[in-house]
C-alpha angles and dihedrals in degrees: 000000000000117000112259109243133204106214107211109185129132086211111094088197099043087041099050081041093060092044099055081044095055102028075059094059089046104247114141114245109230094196138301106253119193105196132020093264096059096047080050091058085040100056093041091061110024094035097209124210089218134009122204101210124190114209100226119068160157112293133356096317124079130199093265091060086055091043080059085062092033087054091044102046086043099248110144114239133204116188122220113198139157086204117071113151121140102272087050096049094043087057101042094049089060087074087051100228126197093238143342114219107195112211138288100032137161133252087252091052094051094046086051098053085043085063096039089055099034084052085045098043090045092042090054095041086049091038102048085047092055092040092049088038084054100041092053086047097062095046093055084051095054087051093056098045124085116257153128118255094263082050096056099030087060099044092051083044086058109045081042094056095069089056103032112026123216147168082204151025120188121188126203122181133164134163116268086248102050138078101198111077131175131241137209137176131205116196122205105231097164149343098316092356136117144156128228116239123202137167086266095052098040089053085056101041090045095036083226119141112266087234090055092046094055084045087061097042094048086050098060125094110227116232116277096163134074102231146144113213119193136177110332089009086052084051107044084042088067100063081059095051116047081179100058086032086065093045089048092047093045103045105017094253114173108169146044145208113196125196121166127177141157128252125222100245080053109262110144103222133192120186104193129186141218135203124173083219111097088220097041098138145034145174094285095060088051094055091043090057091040088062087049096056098108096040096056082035088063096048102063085035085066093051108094129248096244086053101058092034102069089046093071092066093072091249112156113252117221117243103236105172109212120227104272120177087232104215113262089261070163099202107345112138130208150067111215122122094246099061083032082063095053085048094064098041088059085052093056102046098030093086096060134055100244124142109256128206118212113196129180157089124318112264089026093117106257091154091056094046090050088052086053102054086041085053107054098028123096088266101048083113085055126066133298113198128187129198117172098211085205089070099056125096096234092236083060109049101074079056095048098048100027101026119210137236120260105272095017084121140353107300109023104125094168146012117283132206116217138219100268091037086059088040099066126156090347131074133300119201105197087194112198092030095168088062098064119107122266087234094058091039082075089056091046096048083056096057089052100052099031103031100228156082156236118210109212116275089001129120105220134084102223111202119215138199098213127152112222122226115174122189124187144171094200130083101241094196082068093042088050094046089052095045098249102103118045114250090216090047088048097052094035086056094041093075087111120008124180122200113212104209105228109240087265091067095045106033096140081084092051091089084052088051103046095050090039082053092041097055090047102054084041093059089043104043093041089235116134088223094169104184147333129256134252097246099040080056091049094043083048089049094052092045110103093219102215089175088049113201099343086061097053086043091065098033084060097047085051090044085051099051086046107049116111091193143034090276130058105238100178134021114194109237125184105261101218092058102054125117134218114268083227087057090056099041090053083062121067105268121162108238135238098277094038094063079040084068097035097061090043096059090049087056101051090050086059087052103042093242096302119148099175138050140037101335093002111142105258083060098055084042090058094223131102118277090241085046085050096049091044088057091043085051099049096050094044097258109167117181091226098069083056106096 
């Protein structure tokens, strides 16, 4: 049986026009609202499946005001809008609705967003409920297995961080009868990796006494409530937690996400979580949690008493990272929370087959990224095939993609494959999405629908079993807005976009980058370029990168070929471009020493922790090993924390 659908529209004609369209094709109208009170009467009391929503309306509400409650109670969307310039379609998109149809628009345009919305809703209904299935399943898995309280703490870190992202995850216990709890904290420093932080480290790391430290820590009140603060609420909650007040100073952090619960050996518990973004939760973060209450419940019920004794006591408890099969990222480098945040989002989608949408600037990485979703998803073993639709002649695409028969036009000698045929069963990347011709966007919209293909000049409709990945550097809304991208492509393709940050948004990696870069082009070019200098770094941080990654890849090769030394003293930027050094310092950006510590820690994991000896990390660090510990020592660089 057809959806039910709640028409919204101010206009009698358009309204009564949608509602012979729809009655036709057989879906059940709900009701025609001409203002946002009366959809709200309407939902309350007809409960549609979908609701078509105009933007403009009656009073002081507009349907984007509405889509915020639609979102929110779960109810799919599609707007409907003659107006649908930039500003209109920016603002719109926030709510995440399920399609956008610009008037005027045919029968045929409306049944096809119908169907859009109707694969996404369903996708993301199908898609939260295997996620959730799969995440209470792993839990379960940590509390049967045998391990100390560090063991079982990261591992439900882990299997939590591709649901509810966070920089940070402090846990604080005590028993019902006491007043004294203990607190830990478990910071994210890469894809699956975090470091354990105690009273003992966080004196070091804050340079703070261990007696003030405790202070704090006995001060604040631990979480009784079940909240999410953001922004001014994140910020007002911090006079009330020393404790959370230090983390926040320390790291940036500008929201949180509270859940506190009781054990059944009757510890009262409360796992809280910290994100630098000052919206970095929402409602839907806090049910989820809510669902996952005995399961995490179970989890620190199966971690034994004399574990969780002692650590009452503000012992240190020593970092053992458990073995974790750390997903093929290939050679993405990088550890700030912004790329850490696309990671997550390709470990979360890798394993379906759902289309992806890359976005972002040219020289950002979208290939690599692509390479990542193909690798650890189920075809990684089939093929992966990549066209960049910028590349083509137009009169060649529709051959490339969907091949042609021998004879179909002059100069076809032979049949041709194309690029989905030799892409079965496996991935295909149309890279430059936003350059292919409106007239072949149609032919693409149908593979998508319909899974299959006609070859040119041939007779039969071949289906296929491909998986999509788009990739663009254009913003699509514009190019919708502007005709030159179909609406219906855009939305059918939207089902999963990924946003790559340019390198101004994540420069904390830029360090990483530039000494990943510089080893390469070491090895490549046959120099003994050992390291780059302060102010080289400094001169790179304040830089604005408009070519991204691609740009400092080739600025190192060229350092490289140029250096007269074994360190690279100058590196030659593009005046025009540069930034103020009091513009990057307002940002986060890990300092100097920060990114110091960082790559320290990155060597001694190479080296398994090892200082001394033949490949040990002071020599590749070319320093002496009691130069090496004083600086260990210095940035509060303990061996334990290296796995």
């Amino acid at each position: 049986m057809k959806e039910k659908i709640l028409i919204v529209e101010d206009q009698f004609v358009e309204a009564d026009y949608l509602r012979m369209m729809l009655t036709q094709a057989g879906y059940i109208i709900t009701g025609i609202a001409r203002s946002v009170s009366q959809a709200e009467q309407l939902i309350k009391s007809e409960k549609p499946d979908f609701v078509l929503v105009d933007i403009f309306l009656k009073g002081r509400q507009t349907g984007i005001d509405l889509a915020k409650q639609l979102s929110a109670d779960n109810i799919p969307f599609v707007y409907l809008s003659a107006n649908s310039d930039e500003e209109v379609l920016n603002a719109a998109k926030t709510t995440e609705p399920y399609g956008f149809l610009v008037k005027p628009f045919r029968e045929k345009d409306l049944l096809v967003a119908l169907e859009i919305a109707h694969y996404r809703h369903k996708h993301n209904q199908e898609s939260k409920w295997r996620n959730e299935k799969q995440l209470t399943k792993d839990l379960f898995n940590i509390e049967k297995e045998e391990g100390n309280w560090n063991t079982k703490v990261i591992e439900t870190a882990k299997v939590l961080q591709k649901h509810i992202p966070f920089d940070c995850m402090e846990v604080k216990y005590k028993p019902l009868e006491s007043r004294q709890y203990s607190c830990f904290a478990f910071m994210r420093t890469g894809f699956s990796e975090y470091q354990t932080i105690d009273v003992n480290s966080l004196s070091t790391m804050s340079g703070r006494p261990m007696e003030e430290i405790k202070g704090q820590l006995e001060q604040s009140p631990i979480d009784n409530t079940a909240k999410w603060y953001n922004g001014d609420d994140f910020k007002r909650l911090l006079s009330l937690h020393p404790m959370k007040a230090l983390l926040a100073k320390m790291s940036g952090f500008s929201s949180n996400l509270v859940l506190p619960f009781i054990s059944s050996d009757s510890y009262m518990f409360s796992l809280s979580f910290f994100r630098r973004l000052e919206e970095g939760y929402n409602a839907e973060h806090l049910d989820l949690l809510f669902r996952l209450q005995q399961p995490l419940i179970a989890v620190m019920n199966s971690i034994a008493a004399n574990e969780k004794r002692p650590a009452l006591s503000f012992t240190s408890i020593p970092h053992r990272k458990a073995a974790d099969p750390n997903p093929d990222f290939g050679t993405i480098i990088g550890k700030s929370p912004a790329l850490l945040n696309v990671m997550d989002l390709v470990g979360q989608v890798a394993y379906s087959d759902t289309s992806v949408l890359l976005l972002g600037e040219s020289g950002t990485g979208k290939e690599k990224i692509a390479d990542a979703i193909h690798n650890l998803s189920t075809r990684k073993n089939k093929p992966f095939i990549k066209v960049n639709c910028a590349a083509l002649p137009p009169t060649l695409i529709e051959s490339e993609l969907f091949g042609h028969e021998k004879g179909a036009f002059t100069g076809a000698h032979d049949k041709r494959i194309g690029k989905f045929e030799k892409a079965a069963h496996g991935t295909i990347l149309l890279d430059e999405i936003g350059e292919m011709p409106l007239e072949l966007q149609v032919k693409l919209l149908r593979v998508l629908q319909e899974k299959e293909i006609e070859r040119i000049g041939g007779r039969d409709t071949l289906k296929i079993n491909v998986r999509i990945i788009a990739a663009t550097n254009k913003n699509l809304e514009k190019e919708v807005a502007e005709g030159r991208f179909r609406l219906d492509l855009y939305y059918r393709l939207n089902v999963f976009p990924v946003r790559l940050p340019p390198l101004r948004e994540r420069k904390e990696d830029i360090p990483a980058l530039a000494y990943h870069f510089m080893n390469y082009y070491n090895y490549k070019s046959g120099k003994k370029i050992s390291g780059i200098s302060d102010n080289v770094l400094t001169s790179m941080m304040a830089y604005n990168w408009p070519g991204n990654i691609r740009e400092l890849e080739h600025l190192i090769e060229r350092s490289i070929l140029l250096a007269r030394g074994s360190l690279i003293e100058d590196i030659q930027l593009p005046a025009i471009q540069k930034t103020s050094a009091a513009s990057v310092e307002s940002s986060y950006i890990k300092t100097i020493h920060e990114n110091e510590r960082d790559y320290i820690i990155s060597i001694l994991k190479k080296c398994n922790g090892r200082i001394w000896g033949a490949g040990a990390a002071a020599e590749i660090l070319n320093i002496p090993p009691s130069t090496l510990k004083s600086r260990m020592k210095k940035l509060g660089i303990k061996k334990e924390f290296i796995p």
